[in-house]
C-alpha positions as semicolon CSV with decimal commas, in nm:
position;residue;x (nm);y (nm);z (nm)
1;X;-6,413;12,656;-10,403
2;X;-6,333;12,799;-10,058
3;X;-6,683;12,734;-9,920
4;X;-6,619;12,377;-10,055
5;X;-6,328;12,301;-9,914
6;X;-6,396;12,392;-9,544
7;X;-6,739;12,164;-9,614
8;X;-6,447;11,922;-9,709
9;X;-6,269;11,991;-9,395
10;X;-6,526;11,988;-9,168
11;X;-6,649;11,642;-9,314
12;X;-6,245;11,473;-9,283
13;X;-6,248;11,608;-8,918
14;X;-6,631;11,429;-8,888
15;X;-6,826;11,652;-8,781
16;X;-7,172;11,823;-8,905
17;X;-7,170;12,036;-9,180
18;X;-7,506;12,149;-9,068
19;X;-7,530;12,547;-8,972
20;X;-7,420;12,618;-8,634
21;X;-7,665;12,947;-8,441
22;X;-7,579;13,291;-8,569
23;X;-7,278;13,448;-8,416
24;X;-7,314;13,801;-8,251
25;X;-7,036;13,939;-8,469
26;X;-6,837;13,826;-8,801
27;X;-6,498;13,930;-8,615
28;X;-6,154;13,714;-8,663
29;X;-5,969;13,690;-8,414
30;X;-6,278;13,672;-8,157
31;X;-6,216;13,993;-7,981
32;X;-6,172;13,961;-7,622
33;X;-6,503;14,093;-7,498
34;X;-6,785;14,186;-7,744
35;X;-7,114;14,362;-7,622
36;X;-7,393;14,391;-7,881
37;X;-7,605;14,710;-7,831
38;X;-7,941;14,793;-7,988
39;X;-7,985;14,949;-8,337
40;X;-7,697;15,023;-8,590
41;X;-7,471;15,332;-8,728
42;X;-7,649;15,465;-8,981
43;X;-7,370;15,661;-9,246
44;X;-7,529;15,800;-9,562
45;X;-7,223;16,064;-9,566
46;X;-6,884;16,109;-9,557
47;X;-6,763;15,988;-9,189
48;X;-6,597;16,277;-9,027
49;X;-6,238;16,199;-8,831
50;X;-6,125;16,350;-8,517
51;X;-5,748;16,252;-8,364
52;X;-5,721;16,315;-7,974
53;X;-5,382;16,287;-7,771
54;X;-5,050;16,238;-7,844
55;X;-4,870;16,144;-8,150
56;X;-5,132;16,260;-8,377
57;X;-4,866;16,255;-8,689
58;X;-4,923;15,902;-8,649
59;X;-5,267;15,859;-8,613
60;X;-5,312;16,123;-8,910
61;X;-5,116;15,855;-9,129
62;X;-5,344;15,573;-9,008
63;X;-5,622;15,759;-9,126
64;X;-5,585;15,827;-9,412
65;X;-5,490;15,427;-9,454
66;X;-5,828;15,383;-9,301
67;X;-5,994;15,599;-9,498
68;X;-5,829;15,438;-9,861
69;X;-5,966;15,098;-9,749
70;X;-6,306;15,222;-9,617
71;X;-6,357;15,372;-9,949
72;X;-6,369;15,007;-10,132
73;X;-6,679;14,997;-9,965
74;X;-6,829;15,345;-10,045
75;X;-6,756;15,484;-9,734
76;X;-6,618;15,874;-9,736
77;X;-6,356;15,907;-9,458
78;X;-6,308;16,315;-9,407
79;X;-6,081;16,520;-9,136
80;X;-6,300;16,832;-9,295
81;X;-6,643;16,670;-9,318
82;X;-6,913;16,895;-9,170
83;X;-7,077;16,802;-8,822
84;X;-7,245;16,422;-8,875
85;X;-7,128;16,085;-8,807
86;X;-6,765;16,115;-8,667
87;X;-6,532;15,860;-8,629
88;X;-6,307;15,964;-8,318
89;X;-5,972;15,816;-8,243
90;X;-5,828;15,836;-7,903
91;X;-5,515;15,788;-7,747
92;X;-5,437;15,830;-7,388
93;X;-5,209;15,759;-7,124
94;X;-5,289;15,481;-6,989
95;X;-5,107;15,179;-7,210
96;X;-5,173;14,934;-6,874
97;X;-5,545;14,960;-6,977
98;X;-5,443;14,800;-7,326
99;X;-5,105;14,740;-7,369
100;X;-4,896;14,810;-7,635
101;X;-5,158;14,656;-7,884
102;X;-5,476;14,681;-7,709
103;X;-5,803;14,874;-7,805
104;X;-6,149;15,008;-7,680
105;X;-6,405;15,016;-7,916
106;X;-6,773;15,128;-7,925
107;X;-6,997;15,190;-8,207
108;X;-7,303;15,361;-8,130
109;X;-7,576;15,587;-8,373
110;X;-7,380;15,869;-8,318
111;X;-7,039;15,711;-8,462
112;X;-6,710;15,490;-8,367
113;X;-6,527;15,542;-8,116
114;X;-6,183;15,388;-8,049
115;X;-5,932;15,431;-7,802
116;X;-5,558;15,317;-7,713
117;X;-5,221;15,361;-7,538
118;X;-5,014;15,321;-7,874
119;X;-5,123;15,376;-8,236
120;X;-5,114;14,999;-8,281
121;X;-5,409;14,966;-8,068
122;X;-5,598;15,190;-8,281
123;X;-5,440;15,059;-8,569
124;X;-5,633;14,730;-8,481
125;X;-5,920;14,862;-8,361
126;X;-5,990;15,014;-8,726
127;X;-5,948;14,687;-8,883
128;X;-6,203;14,533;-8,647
129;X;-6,439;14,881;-8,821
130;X;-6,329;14,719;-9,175
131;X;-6,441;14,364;-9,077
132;X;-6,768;14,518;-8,931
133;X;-6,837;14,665;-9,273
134;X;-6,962;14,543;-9,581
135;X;-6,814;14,263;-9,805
136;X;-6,927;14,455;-10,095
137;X;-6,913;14,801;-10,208
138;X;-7,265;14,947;-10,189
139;X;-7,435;15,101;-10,477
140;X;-7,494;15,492;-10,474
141;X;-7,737;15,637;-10,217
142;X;-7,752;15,316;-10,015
143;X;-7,721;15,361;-9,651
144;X;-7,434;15,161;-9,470
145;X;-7,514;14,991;-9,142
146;X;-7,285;14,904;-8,839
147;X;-7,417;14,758;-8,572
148;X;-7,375;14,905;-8,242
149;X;-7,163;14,739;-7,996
150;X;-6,868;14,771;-7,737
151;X;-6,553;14,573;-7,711
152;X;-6,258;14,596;-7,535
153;X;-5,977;14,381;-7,689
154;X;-5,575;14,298;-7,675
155;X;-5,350;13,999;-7,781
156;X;-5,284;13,717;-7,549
157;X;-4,945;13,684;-7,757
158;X;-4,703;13,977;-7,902
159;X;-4,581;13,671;-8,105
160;X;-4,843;13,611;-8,419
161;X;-4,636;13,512;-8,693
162;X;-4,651;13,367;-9,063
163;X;-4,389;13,244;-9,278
164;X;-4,288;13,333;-9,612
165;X;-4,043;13,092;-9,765
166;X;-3,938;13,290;-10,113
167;X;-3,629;13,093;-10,166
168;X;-3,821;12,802;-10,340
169;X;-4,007;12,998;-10,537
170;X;-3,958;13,396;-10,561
171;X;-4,256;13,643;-10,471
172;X;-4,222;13,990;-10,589
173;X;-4,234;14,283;-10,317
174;X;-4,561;14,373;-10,477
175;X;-4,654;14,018;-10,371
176;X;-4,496;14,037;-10,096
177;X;-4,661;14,373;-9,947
178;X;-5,035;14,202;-10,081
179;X;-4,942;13,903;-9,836
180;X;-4,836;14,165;-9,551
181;X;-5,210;14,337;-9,639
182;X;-5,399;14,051;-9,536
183;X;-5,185;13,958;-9,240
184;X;-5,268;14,297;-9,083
185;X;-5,625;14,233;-9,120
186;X;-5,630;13,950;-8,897
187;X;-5,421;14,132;-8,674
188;X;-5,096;13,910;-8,744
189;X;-4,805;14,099;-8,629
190;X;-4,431;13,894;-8,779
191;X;-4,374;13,794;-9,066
192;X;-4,074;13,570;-9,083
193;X;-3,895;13,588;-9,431
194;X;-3,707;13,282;-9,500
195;X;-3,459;13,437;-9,745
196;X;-3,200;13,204;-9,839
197;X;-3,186;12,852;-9,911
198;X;-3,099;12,531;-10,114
199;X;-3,317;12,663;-10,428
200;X;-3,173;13,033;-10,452
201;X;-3,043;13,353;-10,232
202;X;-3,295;13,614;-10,251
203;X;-3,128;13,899;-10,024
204;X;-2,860;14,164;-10,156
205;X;-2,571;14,165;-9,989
206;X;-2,311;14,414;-10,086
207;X;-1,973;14,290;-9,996
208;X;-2,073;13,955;-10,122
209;X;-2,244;14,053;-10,504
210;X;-2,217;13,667;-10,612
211;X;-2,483;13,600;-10,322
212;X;-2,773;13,726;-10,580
213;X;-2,586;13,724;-10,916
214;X;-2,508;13,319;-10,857
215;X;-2,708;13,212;-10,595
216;X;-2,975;13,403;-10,720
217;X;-3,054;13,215;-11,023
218;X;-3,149;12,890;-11,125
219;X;-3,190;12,671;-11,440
220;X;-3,569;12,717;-11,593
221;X;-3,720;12,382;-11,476
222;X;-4,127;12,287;-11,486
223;X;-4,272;11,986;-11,316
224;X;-4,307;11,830;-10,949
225;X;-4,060;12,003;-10,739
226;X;-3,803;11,755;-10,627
227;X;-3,814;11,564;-10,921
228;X;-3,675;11,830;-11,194
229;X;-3,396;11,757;-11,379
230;X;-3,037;11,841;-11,281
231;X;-2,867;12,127;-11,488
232;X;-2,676;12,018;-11,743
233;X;-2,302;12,134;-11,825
234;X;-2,298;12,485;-12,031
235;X;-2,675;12,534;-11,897
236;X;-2,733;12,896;-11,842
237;X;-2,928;12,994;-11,503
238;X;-3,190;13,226;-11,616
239;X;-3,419;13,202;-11,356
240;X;-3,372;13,476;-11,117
241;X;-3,503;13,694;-10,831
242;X;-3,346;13,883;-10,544
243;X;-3,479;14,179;-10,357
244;X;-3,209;14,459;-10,380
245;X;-3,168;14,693;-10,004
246;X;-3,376;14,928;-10,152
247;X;-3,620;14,705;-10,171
248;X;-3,595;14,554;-9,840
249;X;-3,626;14,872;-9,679
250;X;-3,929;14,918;-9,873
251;X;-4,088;14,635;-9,743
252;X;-3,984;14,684;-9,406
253;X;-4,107;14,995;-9,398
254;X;-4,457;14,885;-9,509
255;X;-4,460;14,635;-9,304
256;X;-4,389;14,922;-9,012
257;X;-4,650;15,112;-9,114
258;X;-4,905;14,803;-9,090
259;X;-4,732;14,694;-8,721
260;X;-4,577;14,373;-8,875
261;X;-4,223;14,322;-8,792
262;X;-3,980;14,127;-9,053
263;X;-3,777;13,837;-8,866
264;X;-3,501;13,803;-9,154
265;X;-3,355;13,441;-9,192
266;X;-3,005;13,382;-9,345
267;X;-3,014;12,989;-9,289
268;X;-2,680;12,848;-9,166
269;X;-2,498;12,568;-9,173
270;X;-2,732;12,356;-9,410
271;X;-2,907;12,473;-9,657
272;X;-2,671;12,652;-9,771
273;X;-2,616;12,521;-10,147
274;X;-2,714;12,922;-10,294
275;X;-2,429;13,042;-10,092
276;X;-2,200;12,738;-10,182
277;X;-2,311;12,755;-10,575
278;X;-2,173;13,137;-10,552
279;X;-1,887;13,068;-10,348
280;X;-1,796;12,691;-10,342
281;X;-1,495;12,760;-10,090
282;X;-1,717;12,833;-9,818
283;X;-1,801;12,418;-9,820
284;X;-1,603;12,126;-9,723
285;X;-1,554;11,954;-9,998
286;X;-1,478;12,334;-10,243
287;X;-1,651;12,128;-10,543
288;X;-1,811;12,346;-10,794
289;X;-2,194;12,397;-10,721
290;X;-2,520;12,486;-10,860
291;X;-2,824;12,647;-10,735
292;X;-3,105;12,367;-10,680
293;X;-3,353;12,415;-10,947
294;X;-3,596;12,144;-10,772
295;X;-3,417;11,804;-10,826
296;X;-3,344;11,564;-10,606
297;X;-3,006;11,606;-10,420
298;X;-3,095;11,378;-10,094
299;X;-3,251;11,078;-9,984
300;X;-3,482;11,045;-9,681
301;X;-3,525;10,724;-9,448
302;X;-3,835;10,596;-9,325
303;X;-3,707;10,680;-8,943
304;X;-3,646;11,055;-9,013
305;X;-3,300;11,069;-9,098
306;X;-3,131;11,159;-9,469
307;X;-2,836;11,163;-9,702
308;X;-2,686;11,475;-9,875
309;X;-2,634;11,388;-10,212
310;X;-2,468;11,740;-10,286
311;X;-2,256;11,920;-10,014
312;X;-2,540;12,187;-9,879
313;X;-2,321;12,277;-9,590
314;X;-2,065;12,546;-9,409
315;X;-1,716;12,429;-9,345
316;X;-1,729;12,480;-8,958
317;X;-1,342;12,431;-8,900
318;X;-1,309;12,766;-9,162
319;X;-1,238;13,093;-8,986
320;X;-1,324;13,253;-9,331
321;X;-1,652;13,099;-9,274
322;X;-1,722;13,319;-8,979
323;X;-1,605;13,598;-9,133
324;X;-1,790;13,557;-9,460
325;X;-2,096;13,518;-9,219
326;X;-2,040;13,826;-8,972
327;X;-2,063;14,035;-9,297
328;X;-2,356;13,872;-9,405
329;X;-2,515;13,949;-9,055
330;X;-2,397;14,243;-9,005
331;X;-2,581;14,417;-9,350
332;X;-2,910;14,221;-9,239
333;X;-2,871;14,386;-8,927
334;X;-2,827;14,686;-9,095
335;X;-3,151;14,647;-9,311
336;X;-3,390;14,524;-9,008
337;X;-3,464;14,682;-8,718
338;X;-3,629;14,429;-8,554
339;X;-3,486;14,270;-8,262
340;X;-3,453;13,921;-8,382
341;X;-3,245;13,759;-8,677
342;X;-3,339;13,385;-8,786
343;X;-2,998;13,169;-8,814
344;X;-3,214;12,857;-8,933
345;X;-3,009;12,519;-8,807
346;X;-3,232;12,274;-8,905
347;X;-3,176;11,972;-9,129
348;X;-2,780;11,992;-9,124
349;X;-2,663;11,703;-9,291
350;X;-2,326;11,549;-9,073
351;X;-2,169;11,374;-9,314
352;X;-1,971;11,558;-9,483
353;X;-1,807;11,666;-9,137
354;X;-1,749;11,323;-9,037
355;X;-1,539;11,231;-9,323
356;X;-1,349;11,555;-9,329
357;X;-0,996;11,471;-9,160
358;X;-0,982;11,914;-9,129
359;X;-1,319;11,904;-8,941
360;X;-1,217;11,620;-8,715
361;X;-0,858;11,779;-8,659
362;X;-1,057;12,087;-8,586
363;X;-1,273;11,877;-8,303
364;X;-0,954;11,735;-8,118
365;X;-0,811;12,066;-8,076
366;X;-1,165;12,242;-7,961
367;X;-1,285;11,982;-7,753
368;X;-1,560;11,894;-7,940
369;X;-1,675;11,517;-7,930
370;X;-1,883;11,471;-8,200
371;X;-2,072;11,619;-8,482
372;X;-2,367;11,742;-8,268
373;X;-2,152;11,955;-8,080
374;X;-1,973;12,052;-8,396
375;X;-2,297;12,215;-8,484
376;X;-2,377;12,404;-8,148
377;X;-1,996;12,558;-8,185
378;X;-2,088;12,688;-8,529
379;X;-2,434;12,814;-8,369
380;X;-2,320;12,981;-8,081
381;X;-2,052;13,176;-8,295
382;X;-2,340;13,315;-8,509
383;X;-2,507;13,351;-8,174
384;X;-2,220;13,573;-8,108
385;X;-2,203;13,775;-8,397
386;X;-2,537;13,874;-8,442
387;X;-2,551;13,970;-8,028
388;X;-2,267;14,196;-8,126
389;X;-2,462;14,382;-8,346
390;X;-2,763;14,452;-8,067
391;X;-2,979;14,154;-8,232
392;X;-3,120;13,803;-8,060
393;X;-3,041;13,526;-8,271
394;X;-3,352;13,269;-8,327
395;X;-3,334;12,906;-8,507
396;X;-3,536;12,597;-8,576
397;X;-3,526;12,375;-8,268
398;X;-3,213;12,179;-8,393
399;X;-2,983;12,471;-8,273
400;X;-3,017;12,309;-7,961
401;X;-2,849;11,999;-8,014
402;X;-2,489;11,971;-7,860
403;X;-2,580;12,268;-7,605
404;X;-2,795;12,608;-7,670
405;X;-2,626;12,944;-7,712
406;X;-2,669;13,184;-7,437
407;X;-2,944;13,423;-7,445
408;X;-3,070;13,261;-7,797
409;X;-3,467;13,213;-7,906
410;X;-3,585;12,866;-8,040
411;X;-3,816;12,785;-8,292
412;X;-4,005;12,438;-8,233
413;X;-4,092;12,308;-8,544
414;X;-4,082;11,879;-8,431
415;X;-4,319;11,933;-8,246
416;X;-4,298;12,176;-7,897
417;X;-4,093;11,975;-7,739
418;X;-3,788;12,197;-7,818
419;X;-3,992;12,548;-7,721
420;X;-4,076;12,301;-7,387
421;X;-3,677;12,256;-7,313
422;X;-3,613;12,615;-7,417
423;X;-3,874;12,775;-7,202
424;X;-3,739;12,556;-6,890
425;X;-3,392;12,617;-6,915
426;X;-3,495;13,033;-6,928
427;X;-3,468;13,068;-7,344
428;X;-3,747;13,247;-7,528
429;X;-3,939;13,032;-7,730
430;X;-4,163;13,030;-8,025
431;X;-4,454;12,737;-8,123
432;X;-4,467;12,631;-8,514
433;X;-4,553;12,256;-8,484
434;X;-4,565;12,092;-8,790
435;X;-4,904;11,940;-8,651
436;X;-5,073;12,265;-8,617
437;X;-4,872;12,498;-8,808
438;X;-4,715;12,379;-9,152
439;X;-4,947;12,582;-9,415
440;X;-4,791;12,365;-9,690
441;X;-4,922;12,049;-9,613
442;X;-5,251;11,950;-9,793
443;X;-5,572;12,109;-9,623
444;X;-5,855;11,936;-9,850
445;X;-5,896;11,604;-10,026
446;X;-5,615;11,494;-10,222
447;X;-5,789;11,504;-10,559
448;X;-5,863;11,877;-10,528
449;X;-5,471;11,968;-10,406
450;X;-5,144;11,881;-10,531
451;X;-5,051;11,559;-10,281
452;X;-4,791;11,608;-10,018
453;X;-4,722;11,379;-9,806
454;X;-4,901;11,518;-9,475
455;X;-5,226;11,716;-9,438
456;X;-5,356;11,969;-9,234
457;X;-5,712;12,038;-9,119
458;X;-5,847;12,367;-9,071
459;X;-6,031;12,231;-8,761
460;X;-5,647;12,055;-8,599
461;X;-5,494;12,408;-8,694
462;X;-5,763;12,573;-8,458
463;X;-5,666;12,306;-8,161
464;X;-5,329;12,420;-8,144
465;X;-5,269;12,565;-7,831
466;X;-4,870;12,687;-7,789
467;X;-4,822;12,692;-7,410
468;X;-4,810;12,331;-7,329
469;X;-4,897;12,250;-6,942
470;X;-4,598;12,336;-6,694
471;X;-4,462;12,615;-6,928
472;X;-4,360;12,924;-6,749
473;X;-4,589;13,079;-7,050
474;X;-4,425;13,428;-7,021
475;X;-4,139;13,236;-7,216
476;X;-4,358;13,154;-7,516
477;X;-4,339;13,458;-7,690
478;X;-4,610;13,326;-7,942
479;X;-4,650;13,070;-8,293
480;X;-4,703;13,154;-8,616
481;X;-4,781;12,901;-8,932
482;X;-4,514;12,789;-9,206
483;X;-4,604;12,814;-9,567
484;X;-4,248;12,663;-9,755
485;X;-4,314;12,724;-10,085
486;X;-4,141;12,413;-10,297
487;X;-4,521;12,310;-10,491
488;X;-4,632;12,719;-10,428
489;X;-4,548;12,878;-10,709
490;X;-4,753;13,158;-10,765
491;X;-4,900;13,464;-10,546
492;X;-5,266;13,292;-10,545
493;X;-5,136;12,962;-10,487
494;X;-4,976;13,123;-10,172
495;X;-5,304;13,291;-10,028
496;X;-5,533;12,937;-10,080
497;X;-5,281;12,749;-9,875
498;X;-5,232;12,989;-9,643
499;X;-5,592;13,089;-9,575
500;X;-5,847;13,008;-9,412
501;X;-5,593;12,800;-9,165
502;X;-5,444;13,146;-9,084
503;X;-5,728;13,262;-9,008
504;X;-5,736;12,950;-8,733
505;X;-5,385;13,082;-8,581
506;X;-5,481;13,430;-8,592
507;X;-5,758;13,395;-8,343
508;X;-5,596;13,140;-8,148
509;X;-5,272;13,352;-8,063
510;X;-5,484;13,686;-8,042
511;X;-5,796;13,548;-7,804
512;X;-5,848;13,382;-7,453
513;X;-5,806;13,045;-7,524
514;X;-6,084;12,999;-7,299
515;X;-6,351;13,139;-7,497
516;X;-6,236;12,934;-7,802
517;X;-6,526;12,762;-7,988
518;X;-6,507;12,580;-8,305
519;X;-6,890;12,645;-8,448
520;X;-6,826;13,005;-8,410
521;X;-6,523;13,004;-8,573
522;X;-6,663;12,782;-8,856
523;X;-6,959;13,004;-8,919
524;X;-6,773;13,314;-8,896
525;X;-6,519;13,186;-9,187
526;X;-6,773;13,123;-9,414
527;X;-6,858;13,533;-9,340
528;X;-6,484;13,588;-9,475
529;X;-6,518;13,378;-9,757
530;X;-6,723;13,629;-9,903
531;X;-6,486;13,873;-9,846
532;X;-6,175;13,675;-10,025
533;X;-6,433;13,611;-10,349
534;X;-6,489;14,009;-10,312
535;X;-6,133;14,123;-10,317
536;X;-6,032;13,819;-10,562
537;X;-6,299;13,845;-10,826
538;X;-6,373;14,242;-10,794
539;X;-6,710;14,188;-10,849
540;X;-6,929;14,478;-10,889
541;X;-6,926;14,767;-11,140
542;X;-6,690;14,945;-10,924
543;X;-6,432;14,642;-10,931
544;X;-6,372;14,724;-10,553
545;X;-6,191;14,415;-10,371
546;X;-6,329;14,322;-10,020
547;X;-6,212;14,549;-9,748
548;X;-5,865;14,525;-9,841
549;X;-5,797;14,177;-9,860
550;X;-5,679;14,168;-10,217
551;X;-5,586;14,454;-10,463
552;X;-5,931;14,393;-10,759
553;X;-5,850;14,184;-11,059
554;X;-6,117;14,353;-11,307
């Protein structure tokens, strides 16, 4: 099915399906420089493991994660192995010659040799080794073969992001850690977790239990999402899923040990119906709510604007608003160390504001002359509250509107035009175009996919380029691809729409953009095909998945 649909892709984008010449290596991303040498690593034993330079506690710990995903292949990884093929990991003092991510490999017939300023440079480097080895687990006495070859290698962007929306539908933090598993194989380094939302509130938060004991669950409804029926009165929400602290911290700690960081988002002041469903005084209008089981609760106009049907927003005039939210900030704050918190501030419906006599008595008296700038108030007192607790704030590009908050990061989702405006007027700014990067929009022909109403080609995906001409480009931290999740309702569902276009954004935020080259890339996806059947179907006697990709179903 996967081979088919990128022959499906490649035909809607009109070009050739015919083969294009052998690439020199099977690598994604396209590492920055690859030299092919004569002859290959011959290892008919275990590989034997040497750690040079500092923080060796940490290289011991990649290792041995080496050495567990090595082994799905056959391959022996051993700190005591007796003199033979050695695997030798290097660190040195010199991160200018790689950077914090950066990594010089070479693989010769004497073993594999990688060196780095910081562990996540060798960290990478092993997972180009995994890619370089075989798809399938080799039968007993068979020799394994790596070619020989140097490379040196390092991101063009510290940005390279996917995100994980598990408000519409809930992923487990098994699920959760498998979808962190495959973004470190292609080197993807953020996941952003889009928490909360119209259709449930997945996060614990402690002073606030109703957050996940309310806004947590939902009627049981089957069907097209968007078109489900409405609870009914006396209907009991059984439909739950929240991750407790305990289990954030788990994650986040797996995703530490893989070098992803988790970009949290609490979204704020729309989409906000989970929050409103638990505590209806936090709204405007304080009328009773329910959690969004799928059903249609607004109405959207050919020229991009829409209706609320159901109030989905914060009461902006509220001081208890602000403090409700500086709680809410301050235990995600707590639970993520990264540096950046995602406030959301897209799609904020206005209308409920306008009407409100308290929200226009509260404009008079502020200063504020309309509902635009009613929004960049709220925005900038988030802005403020998650500052004061050492974070950056981030939001879609609609934070913007009325005036940007000082020293905040924007997300430019219509388009780049926002991450253009951002970048000019000195904001940080990250590229997620819904041209290039919106992983839920149909990627094959619309009898083989549930229809939505845009599609994305695997071959438009790998055009994307996020630093538009006349960008200070030290400004674009990076992109990263969307996958919301309202017709994604299982774990597998997830992984087909996210792959192989991920696989597109992966090489074009770690490689030069100048050596880009669609052929390549085409041919070398079909070479990681092979590798999602392996760790899908867990074919073999052994049942061993394909380098880590995906835990065996046998």
């Amino acid at each position: 099915m996967l081979k088919q649909l990128l022959i499906i892709t490649m035909v809607a984008s009109g070009l050739s399906v015919a083969q294009p010449a052998a690439s020199q290596h099977q690598l994604i991303p396209a590492p920055v420089t690859y030299t092919a040498q004569p002859g290959h690593l011959t290892i008919n034993g275990p590989l034997a493991v040497t750690n040079e330079g500092a923080n060796s506690a940490q290289l011991k710990a990649v290792t041995q994660w080496f050495g567990q995903q090595a082994s799905r292949v056959g391959l022996t990884v051993d700190a005591n192995a007796a003199a033979g093929k050695v695997l030798r990991l290097r660190l040195v003092n010199k991160p200018n010659d790689h950077g914090a991510e950066g990594y010089k490999l070479e693989v010769n017939t004497g073993g594999i040799s990688i060196e780095a300023g910081e562990p996540a440079g060798i960290f990478y480097g092993l997972q180009s080794v995994l890619q370089m080895l075989p798809a399938r687990a080799l039968n007993k006495g068979v020799q394994l073969l790596v070619p020989c070859c140097t490379m040196a290698d390092a991101p063009r962007f510290g940005w390279r992001g996917l995100m994980l929306d598990v408000s519409r539908h809930f992923f487990t933090v098994s699920e959760v850690k498998q979808y962190l598993d495959v973004m470190a194989h292609y080197k993807l380094n953020v996941l952003h977790w889009h928490l909360t939302d119209d259709n449930g509130w997945r996060i614990e938060i402690k002073s606030f239990p109703k957050l996940t004991e309310v806004g947590g669950c939902r009627v049981p409804r089957y069907g097209t999402f968007g078109e489900r029926l409405a609870p009914v009165p006396g209907e009991k929400a059984t439909d739950c899923g929240f991750y407790t602290q305990a289990d954030i911290a788990e994650v986040v700690r797996y995703a530490a040990e893989r070098h992803i960081t988790i970009v949290p988002e609490i979204d704020v002041p729309g989409h906000s119906l989970a929050a409103i469903a638990a505590y209806p005084e936090l709204s405007i209008t304080k009328v009773p709510a329910y959690v969004n089981p799928g059903s249609k609760f607004s109405e959207w106009y050919a020229n991009g604007t829409f209706k609320m049907l159901l109030d989905n927003t914060l009461n902006p005039a509220d001081e208890k608003v602000y403090a409700f939210l500086d709680k809410v900030f301050g235990e995600v704050a707590q639970l993520f160390p990264g540096q950046y918190i995602h406030a959301g501030g897209d799609e904020c419906y206005h209308g409920y504001w306008e009407k409100s006599p308290v929200c226009q008595q509260f404009m008079r008296k502020n200063g504020i002359k309309d509902v635009h700038g009613l929004q960049s108030y709220f925005m900038k007192r988030v802005n403020a509250m998650i500052a004061a607790k050492g974070k950056t704030m981030i939001g879609w590009d609609e934070i913007m509107d009325g005036g940007l908050a000082d020293g905040a990061a924007v997300m430019s989702w219509r388009g780049t035009k926002g991450g253009v405006e951002a970048a000019k007027m000195g904001h940080a700014a990250v590229m997620t175009p819904t041209t290039h990067c919106y992983l839920d929009y149909m990627q094959a022909d619309a009898t083989l996919e549930p229809r939505i109403y845009e599609k994305l080609y695997l071959k438009t995906t790998y055009e994307f380029e996020p630093v538009p001409a006349g960008v200070n480009s030290s400004l674009i931290l990076g992109g990263q691809g969307n996958l919301w999740t309202e017709k994604v309702p299982t774990l597998d569902h997830a992984f087909y729409m996210t792959y192989p276009r991920a696989l597109a954004l992966a090489e074009v935020l770690w490689s030069p953009a100048s050596t880009r080259e669609w052929p390549g890339f085409v041919q070398r996806t079909e070479a990681h095909f092979e590798r999602f059947d392996q760790g899908k179907t867990g074919e073999g006697q052994n049942c061993h998945g394909g380098n880590g990709l995906r835990p065996p179903q046998c």
